[in-house]
N, C-alpha and C positions, 0 to 999 in steps of 0.2 A: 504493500500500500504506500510505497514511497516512488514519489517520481523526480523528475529534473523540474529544473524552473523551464518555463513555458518562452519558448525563445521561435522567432520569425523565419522560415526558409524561403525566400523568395529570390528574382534576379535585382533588387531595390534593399538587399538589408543593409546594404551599408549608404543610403541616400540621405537618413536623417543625420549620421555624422560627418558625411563627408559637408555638408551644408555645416554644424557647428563647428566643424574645423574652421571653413572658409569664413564664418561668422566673427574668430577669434580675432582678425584682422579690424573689422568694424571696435571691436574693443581697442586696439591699438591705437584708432586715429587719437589723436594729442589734443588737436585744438576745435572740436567737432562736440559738442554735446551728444550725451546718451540719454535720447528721451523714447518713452513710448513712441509708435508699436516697435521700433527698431533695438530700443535695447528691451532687453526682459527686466520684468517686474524685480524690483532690490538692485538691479545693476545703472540706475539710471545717476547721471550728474552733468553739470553743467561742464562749460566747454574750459578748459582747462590753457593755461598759459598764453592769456590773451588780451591780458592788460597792459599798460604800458611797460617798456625795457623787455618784454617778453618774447615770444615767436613775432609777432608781428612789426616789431621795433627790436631786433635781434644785433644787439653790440658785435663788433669786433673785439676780440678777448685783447689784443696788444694795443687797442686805442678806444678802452669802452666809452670816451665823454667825447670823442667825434662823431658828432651827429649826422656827417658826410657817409658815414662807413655804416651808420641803420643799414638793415635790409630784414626783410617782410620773407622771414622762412618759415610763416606759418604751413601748416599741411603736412600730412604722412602721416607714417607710424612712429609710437616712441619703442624704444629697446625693449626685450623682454624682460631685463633687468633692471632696468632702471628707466626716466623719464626724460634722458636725451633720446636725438634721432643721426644717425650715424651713416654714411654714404655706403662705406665698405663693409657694413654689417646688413646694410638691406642686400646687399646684393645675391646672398646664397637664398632669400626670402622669396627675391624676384623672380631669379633663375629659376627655379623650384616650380614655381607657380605658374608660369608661362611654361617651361615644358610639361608641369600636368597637362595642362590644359591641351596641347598641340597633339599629345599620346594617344590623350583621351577625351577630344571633344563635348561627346554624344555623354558624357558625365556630369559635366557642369552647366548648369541651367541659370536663368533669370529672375529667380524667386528666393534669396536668402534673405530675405527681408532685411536689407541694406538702405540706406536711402537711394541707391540708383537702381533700386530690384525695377525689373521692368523697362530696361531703356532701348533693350532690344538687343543687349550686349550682355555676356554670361558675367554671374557677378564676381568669381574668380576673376576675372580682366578688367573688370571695375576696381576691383582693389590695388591691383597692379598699376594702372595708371593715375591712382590716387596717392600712392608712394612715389610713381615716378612723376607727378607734377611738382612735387616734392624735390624732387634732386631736383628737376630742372632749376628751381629757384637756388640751389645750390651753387650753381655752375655763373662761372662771371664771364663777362663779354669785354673786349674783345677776344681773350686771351684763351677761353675755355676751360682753363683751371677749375677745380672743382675742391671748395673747402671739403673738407673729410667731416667735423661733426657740428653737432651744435647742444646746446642744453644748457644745463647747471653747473655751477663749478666747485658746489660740494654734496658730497652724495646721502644730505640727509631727508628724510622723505615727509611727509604730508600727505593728511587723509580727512579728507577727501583731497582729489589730486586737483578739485576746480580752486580751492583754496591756498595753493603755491603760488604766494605773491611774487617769488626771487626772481631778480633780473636774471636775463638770459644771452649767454653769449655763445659765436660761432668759432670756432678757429681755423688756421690755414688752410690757402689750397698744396695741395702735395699730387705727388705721381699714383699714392694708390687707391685715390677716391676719383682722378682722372681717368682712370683705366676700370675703376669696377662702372663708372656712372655709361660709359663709352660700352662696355659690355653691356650693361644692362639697357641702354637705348637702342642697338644694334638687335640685341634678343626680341623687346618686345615689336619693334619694327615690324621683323619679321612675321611673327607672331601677331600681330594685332594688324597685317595690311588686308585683309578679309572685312575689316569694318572701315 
């Protein structure tokens, strides 16, 4: 009279996680509010590092009181560790995501309830191009240099995370956030010339 727990055999058992995987992303944006229907009930907060010295007014770490060197790096994801956003740590994120996607199309759909669920575009590559608008603001002109990260500059934390008042600053551009950002715009190129 003992049985197993009651578990799904279908060709869809694994459709509701492959969707909260893909959802975990939506938790990541930084400066995006998590409100109903898109965040779940207890996961909701307001938009996080968006007040003044913040992502939107993001210092230069070697010159933070030149207000010439502001730049507006709001967008993307933060780390999974911490509440900076990192050029050469998105990049194994990106790559990842766009070759799912490329393997296995016919998997990812337009309904993870994201705020771009529906746009006619799979929400996996909605995500991808919400990090990579994100480096794009990264990257300087003329030159193409691409700062490597940006955030806090001590790693004490606040909770809720809409309540981190602390200025925010960006640091240099280097060769291996030039080369991951260049990899990762090349990748989704590719990968995203169908829309």
């Amino acid at each position: 009279d003992v049985g197993s727990y009651r578990f799904t055999v279908n060709d869809s058992v694994y459709t509701n996680v492959l969707k909260a995987a893909v959802r975990m992303y939506y938790y990541q944006r930084i400066n995006d509010a998590k409100e109903l229907p898109y965040a779940d009930e207890g996961y909701e907060d307001d938009a996080a590092f968006v007040g003044s010295n913040q992502d939107t007014e993001c210092r230069a770490l070697w010159d933070p009181e030149n207000a010439d060197l502001y730049k507006d790096l709001s967008g993307g994801w933060m780390d999974a560790g911490d509440q900076n956003k990192y050029v050469t740590f998105a990049e194994g994120a990106v790559h990842e995501l766009l070759y799912a996607y490329w393997r296995n199309t016919s998997a990812f759909t337009d309904d993870y309830n994201i705020p771009e669920s529906g746009n006619g575009i799979p929400d996996i590559l909605d995500e991808v191009m919400y990090e990579l608008d994100w480096v794009k603001k990264m990257q300087e002109m003329p030159d193409g240099g691409v700062h490597i990260k940006m955030g806090n500059i001590n790693h004490n934390s606040v909770s809720p995370l809409s309540n981190d008042t602390r200025t925010r600053y960006y640091g240099v551009k280097c060769s291996s956030s030039a080369i991951a950002a260049a990899g990762m715009f090349a990748h989704a190129a590719y990968v995203l010339s169908e829309f």
